[in-house]
KOLKOL-497764 format. One line per field, with one value per residue (C-alpha): residue number from 1; residue in one letter; x, y, z. Coordinates in Angstrom, 3 decimals, always signed. Layout:
<sites>
num = (NUM;...) .
residuo = (A;...) .
X = (X;...) .
Y = (Y;...) .
Z = (Z;...) .
</sites>
This chain:
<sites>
num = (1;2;3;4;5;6;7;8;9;10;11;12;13;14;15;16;17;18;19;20;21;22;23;24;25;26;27;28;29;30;31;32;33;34;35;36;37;38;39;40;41;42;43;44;45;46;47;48;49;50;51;52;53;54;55;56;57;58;59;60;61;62;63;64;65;66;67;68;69;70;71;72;73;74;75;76;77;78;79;80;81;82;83;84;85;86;87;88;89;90;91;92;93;94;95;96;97;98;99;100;101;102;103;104;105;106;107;108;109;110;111;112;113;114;115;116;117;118;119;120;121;122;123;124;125;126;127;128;129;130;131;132;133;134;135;136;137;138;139;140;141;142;143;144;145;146;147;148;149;150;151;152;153;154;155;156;157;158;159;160;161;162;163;164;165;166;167;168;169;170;171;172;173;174;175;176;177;178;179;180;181;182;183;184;185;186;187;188;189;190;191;192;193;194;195;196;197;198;199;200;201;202;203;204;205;206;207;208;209;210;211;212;213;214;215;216;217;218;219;220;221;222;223;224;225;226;227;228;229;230;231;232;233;234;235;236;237;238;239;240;241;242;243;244;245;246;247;248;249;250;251;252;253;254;255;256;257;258;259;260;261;262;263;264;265;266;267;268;269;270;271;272;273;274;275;276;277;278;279;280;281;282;283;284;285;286;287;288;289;290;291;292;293;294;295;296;297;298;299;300;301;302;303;304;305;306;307;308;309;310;311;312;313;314;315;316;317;318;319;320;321;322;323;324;325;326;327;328;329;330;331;332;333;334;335;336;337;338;339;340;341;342;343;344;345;346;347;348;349;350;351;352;353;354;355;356;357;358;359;360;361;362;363;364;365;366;367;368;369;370;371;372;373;374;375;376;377;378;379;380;381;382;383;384;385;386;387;388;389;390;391;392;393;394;395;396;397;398;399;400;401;402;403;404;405;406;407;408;409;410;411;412) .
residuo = (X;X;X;X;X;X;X;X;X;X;X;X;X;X;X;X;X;X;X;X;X;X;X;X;X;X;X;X;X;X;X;X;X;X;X;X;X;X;X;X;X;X;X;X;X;X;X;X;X;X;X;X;X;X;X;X;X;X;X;X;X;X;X;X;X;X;X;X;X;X;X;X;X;X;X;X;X;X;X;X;X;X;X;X;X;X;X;X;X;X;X;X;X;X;X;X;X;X;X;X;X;X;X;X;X;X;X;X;X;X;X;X;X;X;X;X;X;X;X;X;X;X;X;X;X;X;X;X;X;X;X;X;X;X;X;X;X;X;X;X;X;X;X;X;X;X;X;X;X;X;X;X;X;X;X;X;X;X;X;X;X;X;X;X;X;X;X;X;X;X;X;X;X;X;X;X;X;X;X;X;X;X;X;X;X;X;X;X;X;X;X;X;X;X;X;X;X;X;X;X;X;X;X;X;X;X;X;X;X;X;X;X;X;X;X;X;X;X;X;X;X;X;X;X;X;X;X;X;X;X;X;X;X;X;X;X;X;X;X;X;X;X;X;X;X;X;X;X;X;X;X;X;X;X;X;X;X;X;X;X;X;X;X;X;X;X;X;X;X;X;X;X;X;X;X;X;X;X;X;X;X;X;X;X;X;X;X;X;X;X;X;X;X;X;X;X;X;X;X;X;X;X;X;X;X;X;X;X;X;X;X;X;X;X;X;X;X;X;X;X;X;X;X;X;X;X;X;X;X;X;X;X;X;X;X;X;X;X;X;X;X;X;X;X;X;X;X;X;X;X;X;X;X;X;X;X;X;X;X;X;X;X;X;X;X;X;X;X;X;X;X;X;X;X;X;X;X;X;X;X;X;X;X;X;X;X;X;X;X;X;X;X;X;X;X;X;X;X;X;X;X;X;X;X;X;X;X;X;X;X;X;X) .
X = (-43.994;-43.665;-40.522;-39.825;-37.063;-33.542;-30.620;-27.044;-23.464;-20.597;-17.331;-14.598;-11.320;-8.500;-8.756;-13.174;-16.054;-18.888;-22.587;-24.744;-28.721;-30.516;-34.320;-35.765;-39.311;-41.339;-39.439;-36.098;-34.722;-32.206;-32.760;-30.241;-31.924;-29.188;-25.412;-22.714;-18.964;-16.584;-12.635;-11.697;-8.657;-9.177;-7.786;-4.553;-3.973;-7.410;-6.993;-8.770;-6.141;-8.215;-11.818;-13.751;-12.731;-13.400;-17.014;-17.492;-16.658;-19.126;-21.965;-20.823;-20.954;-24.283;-26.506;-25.520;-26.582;-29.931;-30.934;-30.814;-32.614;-35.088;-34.537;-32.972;-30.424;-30.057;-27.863;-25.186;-22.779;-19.598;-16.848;-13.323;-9.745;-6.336;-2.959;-4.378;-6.891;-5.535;-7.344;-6.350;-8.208;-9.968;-11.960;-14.013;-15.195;-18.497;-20.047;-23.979;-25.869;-29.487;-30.285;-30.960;-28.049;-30.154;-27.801;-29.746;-29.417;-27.409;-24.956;-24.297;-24.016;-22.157;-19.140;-18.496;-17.936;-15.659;-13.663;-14.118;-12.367;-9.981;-8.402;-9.185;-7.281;-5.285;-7.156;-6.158;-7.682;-11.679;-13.289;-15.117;-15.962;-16.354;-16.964;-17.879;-16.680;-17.401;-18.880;-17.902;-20.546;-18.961;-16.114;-17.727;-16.879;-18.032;-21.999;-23.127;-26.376;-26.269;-29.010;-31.432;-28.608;-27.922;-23.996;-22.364;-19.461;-19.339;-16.898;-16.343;-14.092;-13.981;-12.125;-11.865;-11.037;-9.734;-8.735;-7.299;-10.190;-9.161;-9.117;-12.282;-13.594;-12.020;-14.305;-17.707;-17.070;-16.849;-19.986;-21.726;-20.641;-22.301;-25.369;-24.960;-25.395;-22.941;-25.202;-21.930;-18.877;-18.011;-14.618;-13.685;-13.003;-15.819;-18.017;-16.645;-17.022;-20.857;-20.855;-18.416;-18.290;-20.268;-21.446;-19.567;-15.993;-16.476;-17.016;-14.454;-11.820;-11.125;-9.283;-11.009;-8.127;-9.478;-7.301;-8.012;-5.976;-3.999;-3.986;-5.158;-7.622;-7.287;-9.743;-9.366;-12.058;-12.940;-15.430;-17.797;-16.243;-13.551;-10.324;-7.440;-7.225;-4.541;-4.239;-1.224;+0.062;+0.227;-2.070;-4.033;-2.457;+1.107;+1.044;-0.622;+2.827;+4.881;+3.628;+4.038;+7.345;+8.165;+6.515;+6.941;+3.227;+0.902;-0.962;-4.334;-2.545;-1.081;-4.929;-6.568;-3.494;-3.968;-7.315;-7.894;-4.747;-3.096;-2.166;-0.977;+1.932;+3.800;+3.686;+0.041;+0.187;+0.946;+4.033;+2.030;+0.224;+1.113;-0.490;-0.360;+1.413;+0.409;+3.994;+3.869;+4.096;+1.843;+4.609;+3.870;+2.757;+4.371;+3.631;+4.973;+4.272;+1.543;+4.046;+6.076;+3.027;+3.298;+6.137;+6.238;+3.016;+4.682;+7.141;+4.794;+2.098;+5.294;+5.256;+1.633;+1.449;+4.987;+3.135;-0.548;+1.654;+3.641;+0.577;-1.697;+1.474;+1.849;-1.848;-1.309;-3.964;-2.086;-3.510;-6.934;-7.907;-8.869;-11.040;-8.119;-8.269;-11.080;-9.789;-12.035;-11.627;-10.947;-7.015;-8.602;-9.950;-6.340;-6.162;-4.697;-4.603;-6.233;-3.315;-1.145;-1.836;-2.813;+0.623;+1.895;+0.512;-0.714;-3.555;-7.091;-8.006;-11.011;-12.442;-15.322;-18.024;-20.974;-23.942;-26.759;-28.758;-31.274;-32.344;-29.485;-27.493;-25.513;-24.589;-22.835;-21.726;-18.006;-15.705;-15.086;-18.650;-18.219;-17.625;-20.399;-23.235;-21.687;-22.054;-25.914;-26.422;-24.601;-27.150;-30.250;-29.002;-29.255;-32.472;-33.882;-32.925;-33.700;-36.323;-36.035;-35.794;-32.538;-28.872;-26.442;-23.388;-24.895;-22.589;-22.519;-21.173;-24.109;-26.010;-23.724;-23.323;-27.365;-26.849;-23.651;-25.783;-28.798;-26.740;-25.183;-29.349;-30.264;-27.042;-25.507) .
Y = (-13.433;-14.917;-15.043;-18.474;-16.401;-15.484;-17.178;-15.177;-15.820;-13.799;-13.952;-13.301;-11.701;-10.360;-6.783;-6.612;-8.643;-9.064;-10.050;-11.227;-11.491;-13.403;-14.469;-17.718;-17.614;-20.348;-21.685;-21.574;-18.562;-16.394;-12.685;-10.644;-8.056;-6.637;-6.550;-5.162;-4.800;-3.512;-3.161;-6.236;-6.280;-8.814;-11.574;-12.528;-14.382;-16.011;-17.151;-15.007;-13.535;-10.985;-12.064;-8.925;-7.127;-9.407;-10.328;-6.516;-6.462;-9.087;-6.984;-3.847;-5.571;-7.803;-4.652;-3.023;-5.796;-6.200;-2.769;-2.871;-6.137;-5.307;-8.777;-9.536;-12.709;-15.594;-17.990;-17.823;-19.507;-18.812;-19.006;-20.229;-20.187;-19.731;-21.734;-24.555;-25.568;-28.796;-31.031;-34.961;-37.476;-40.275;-44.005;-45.905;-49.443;-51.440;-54.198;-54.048;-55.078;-55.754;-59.529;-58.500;-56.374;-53.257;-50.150;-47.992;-44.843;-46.524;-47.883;-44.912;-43.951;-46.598;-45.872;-42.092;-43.188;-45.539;-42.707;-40.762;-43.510;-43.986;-40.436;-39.994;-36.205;-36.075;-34.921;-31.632;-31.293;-31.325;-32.419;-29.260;-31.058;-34.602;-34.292;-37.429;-37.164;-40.411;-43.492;-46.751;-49.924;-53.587;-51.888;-49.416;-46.192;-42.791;-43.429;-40.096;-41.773;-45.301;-45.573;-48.143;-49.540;-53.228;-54.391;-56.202;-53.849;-50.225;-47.882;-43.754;-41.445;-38.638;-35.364;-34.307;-30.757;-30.243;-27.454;-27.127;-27.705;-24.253;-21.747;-23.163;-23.064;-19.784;-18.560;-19.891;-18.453;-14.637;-15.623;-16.252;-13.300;-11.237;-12.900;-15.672;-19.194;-21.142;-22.995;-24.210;-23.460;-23.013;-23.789;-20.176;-21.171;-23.555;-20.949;-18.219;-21.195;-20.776;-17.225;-16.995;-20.711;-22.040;-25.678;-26.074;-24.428;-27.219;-30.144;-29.437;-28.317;-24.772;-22.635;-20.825;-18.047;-15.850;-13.186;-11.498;-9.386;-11.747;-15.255;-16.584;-19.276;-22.025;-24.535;-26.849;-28.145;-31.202;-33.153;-31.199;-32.043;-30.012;-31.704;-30.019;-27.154;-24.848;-21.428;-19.125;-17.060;-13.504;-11.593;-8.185;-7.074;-7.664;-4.879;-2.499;-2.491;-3.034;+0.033;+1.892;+1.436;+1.643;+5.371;+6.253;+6.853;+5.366;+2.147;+3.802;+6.040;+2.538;+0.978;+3.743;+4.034;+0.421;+0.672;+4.003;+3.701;+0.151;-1.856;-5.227;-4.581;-1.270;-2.083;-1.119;+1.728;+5.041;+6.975;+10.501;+9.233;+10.484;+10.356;+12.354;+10.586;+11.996;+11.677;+10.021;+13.164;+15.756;+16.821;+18.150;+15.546;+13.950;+13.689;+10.359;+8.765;+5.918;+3.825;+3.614;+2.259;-0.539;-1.090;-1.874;-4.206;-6.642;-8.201;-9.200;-10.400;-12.155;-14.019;-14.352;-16.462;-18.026;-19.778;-20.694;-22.133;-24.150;-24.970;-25.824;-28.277;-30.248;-31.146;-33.094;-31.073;-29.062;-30.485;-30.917;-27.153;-26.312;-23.745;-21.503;-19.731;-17.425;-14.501;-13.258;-11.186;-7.545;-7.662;-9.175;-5.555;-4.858;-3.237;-5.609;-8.155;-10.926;-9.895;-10.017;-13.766;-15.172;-14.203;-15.378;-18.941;-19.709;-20.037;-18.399;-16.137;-14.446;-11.964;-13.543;-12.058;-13.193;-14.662;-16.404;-13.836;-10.975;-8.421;-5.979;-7.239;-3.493;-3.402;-7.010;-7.380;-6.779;-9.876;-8.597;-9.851;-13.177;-15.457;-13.691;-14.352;-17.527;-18.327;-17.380;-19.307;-22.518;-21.951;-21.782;-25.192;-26.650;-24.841;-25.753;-29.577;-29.844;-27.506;-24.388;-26.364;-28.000;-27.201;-27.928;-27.318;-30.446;-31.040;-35.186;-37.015;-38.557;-35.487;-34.646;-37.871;-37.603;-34.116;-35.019;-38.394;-36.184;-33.540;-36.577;-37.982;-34.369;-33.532;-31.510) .
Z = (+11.135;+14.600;+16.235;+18.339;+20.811;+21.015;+20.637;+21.441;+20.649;+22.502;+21.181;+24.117;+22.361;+22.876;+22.334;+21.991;+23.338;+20.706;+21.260;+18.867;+19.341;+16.625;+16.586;+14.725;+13.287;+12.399;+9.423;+11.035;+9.308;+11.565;+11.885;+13.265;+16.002;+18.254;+18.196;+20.761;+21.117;+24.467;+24.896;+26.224;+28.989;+30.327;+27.869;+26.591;+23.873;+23.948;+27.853;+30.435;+32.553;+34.539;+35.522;+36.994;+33.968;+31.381;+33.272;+33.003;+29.244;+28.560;+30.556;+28.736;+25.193;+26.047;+27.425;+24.215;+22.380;+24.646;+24.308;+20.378;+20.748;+22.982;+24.820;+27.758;+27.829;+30.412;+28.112;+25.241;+23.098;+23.950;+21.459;+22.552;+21.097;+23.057;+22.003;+24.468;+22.104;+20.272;+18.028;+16.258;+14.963;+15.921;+15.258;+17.000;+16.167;+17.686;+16.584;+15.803;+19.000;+17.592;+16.218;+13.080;+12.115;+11.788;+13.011;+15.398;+17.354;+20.089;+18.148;+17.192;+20.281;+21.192;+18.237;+18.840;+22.997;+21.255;+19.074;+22.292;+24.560;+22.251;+21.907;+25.805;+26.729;+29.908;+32.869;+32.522;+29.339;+27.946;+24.465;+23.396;+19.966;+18.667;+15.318;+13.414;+9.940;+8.265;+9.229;+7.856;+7.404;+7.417;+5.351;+3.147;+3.432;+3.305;+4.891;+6.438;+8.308;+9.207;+11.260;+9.525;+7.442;+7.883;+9.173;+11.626;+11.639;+12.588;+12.438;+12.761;+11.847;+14.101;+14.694;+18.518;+19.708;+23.497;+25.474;+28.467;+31.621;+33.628;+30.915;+29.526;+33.102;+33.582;+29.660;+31.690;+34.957;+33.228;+31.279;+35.141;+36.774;+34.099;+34.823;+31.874;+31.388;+28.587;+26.846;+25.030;+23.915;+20.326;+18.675;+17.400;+13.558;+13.429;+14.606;+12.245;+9.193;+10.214;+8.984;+6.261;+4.458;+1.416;+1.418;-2.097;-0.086;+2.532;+0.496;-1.791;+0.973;+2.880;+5.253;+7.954;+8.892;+11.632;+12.476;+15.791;+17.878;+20.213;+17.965;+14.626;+14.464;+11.885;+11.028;+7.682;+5.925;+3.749;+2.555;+4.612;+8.091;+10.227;+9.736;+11.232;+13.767;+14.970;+17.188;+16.333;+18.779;+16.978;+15.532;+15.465;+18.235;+17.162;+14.363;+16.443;+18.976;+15.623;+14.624;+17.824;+17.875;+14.480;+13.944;+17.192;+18.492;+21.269;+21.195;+20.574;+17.719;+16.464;+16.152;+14.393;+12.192;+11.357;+11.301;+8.736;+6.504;+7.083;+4.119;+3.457;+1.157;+0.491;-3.479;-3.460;-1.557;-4.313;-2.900;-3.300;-0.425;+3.281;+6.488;+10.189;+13.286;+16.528;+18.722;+22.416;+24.770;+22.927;+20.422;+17.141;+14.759;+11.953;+8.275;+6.955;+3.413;+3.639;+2.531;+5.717;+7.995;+5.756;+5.422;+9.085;+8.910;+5.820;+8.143;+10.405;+7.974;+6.408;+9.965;+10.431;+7.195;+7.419;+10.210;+8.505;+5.587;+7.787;+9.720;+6.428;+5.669;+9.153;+8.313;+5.554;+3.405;+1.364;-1.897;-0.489;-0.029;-3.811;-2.539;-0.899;+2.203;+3.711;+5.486;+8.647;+11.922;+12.190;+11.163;+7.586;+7.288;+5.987;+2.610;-0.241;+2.345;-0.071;-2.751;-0.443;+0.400;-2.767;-3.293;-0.029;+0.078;-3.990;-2.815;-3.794;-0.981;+0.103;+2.244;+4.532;+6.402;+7.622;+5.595;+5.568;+7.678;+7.756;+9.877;+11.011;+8.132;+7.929;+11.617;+11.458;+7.772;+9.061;+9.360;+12.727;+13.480;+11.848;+15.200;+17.007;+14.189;+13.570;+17.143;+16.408;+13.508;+15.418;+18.307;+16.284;+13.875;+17.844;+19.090;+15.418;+16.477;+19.336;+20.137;+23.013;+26.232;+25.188;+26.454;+23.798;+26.692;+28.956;+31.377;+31.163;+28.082;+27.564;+27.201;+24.274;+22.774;+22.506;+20.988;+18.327;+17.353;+16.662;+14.427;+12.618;+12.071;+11.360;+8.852;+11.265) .
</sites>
């Protein structure tokens, strides 16, 4: 079938870069043709803090990615997080400008710069997202496309997310020096929620928990729409030195130890069970029951989730989530880790990974791949909108007003 071109998404993290190639064909359907991951030293936290060696990540990770694609990339979506990123609410109110009441595309327009004026960030910061949630019709509520309606009066609910304008500046300007242009950047959980969420888990009301290595990304969902967001400062990352201290080994011993025999919970971990630990120095190594690596992971988990729980309550949605929480990122990998938080939070908890896809399926079915397809899948929704020649990262307001009305039109 023929293929109508690539579309990328590159997921800057703290401890790995991942591309993502995908191709459309001529229905629209997303096939997954190359993939590619590097150490990434260059970030802290989500927030660049070393440029040449996070630009040389990205080319490290994107020629992998090229050569199993066969393509070679000028533009990507770049996924963002960092404890900068905010996100609140906002409405906007206009009143219908044409003579016969009929609501058009520019009062549409016209409503979400409204909801965008009103919830206008300091100077320091910049919207990555307006989200219109709901639009509201000479008092009725809950219209999803108003255009062609007839009102006098109308109104939209909208949910803005901002970061701060140097470390976002700071994400593009490593994308350029490895040859790149942004065609826009991605909220990290809403990119992830591309990958890993049902329509059904959306509508009904979800959380997005993407555990990297330096923060965890939450995004709430609810009645289809992104509601709440929040970026926790520990992660991945934070276990890995909790167990290099705790057992006494190096940081790359920590990883793999995590990574090969890491468990959420020492209850379901069988005490027969025992493991090596290489020492720091070239000692002999140890033999230590299973059991003790996780014992030092629980307390942090405990803190990990201490956090989402008190997050999941500041946002007023505790009772609108019936459809739990959906674990992704590579610290979700963690064995019993669903148990774990089911038990944790009473909620009904998941593992996620991406969906929705073909093509390399098997080289990307990992939730450590989620934000990079999901960054695919968000760019192809837009190139299937909008068609090839269009930017979705236009650098004027009004470029992206014309781009959020025509995802609202489109059911975006």
């Amino acid at each position: 079938m023929a293929r109508r071109g690539p579309v990328a998404g590159l997921d800057i993290g703290t401890t790995k870069v991942c591309a993502v190639v995908g191709e459309l064909d001529e229905d629209g359907e997303l096939h997954i043709v190359g993939a590619g991951t590097a150490p990434s030293p260059g970030i802290r936290r989500g927030v660049v803090v070393d440029l040449d060696s996070t630009a040389a990540a990205i080319e490290q990770a994107l020629e992998r990615a090229e050569r199993m694609a066969g393509v070679k990339l000028s533009a990507v979506h770049v996924a963002v997080s960092g404890e900068h990123i905010t996100s609140a609410d906002s409405r906007g109110v206009v009143a219908v400008a044409r003579g016969d009441h009929e609501i058009g595309d520019a009062d549409v327009a016209r409503v979400i710069d409204a909801a965008r004026m009103a919830a206008l960030p300091a100077s320091d910061r910049e919207i990555i997202h307006l989200l219109p949630r709901d639009f509201i019709v000479d008092g009725q509520d809950g219209v999803k496309r108003p255009v062609g309606m007839f009102g006098v009066r109308l109104e939209v609910e909208a949910h803005i997310v901002t970061g701060v304008a140097t470390a976002l500046a700071n994400v593009s300007k490593c994308a350029q020096q490895a040859g790149l242009e942004v065609e826009a950047m991605v909220l990290e959980p809403l990119a992830s929620a591309e990958a890993v969420l049902s329509p059904a888990e959306r509508d009904l009301g979800v959380v997005v928990a993407d555990l990297g290595g330096g923060t965890t990304s939450l995004g709430i969902f609810a009645n289809g729409g992104l509601c709440h967001v929040s970026v926790l400062p520990v992660a991945g990352a934070h276990i890995t030195s909790d167990i290099a201290v705790g057992l006494r080994t190096s940081m790359t011993e920590a990883e793999k130890l995590k990574i090969r025999w890491g468990a959420a919970s020492p209850g379901g971990v069988a005490g027969s069970e025992m493991i090596e630990v290489f020492n720091v120095g070239g000692r002999e190594p140890r033999v230590l029951p299973r059991r003790a690596l996780a014992d030092v992971i629980e307390p942090r988990l405990d803190e990990i989730f201490s956090l989402v729980r008190g997050e999941i309550r500041r946002s007023g949605y505790t009772h609108r989530i019936p459809s739990g929480i959906v674990l992704t990122g590579g610290t979700a990998l963690l064995e019993g880790l669903e148990e774990y938080v089911e038990s944790r939070l009473g909620l009904p908890a998941r593992i996620g990974g991406p969906g929705q896809i073909t093509g390399l399926v098997e080289a990307v079915r990992s939730p450590i791949f989620s934000t990079g397809v999901g960054l695919t899948l968000y760019a192809a929704r837009a190139r299937d909108h909008t068609g090839p020649g269009h930017h979705n990262g236009s650098h004027t307001f009004w470029d992206r007003t014309r781009t959020w009305v025509r995802d609202v039109l489109q059911g975006g």
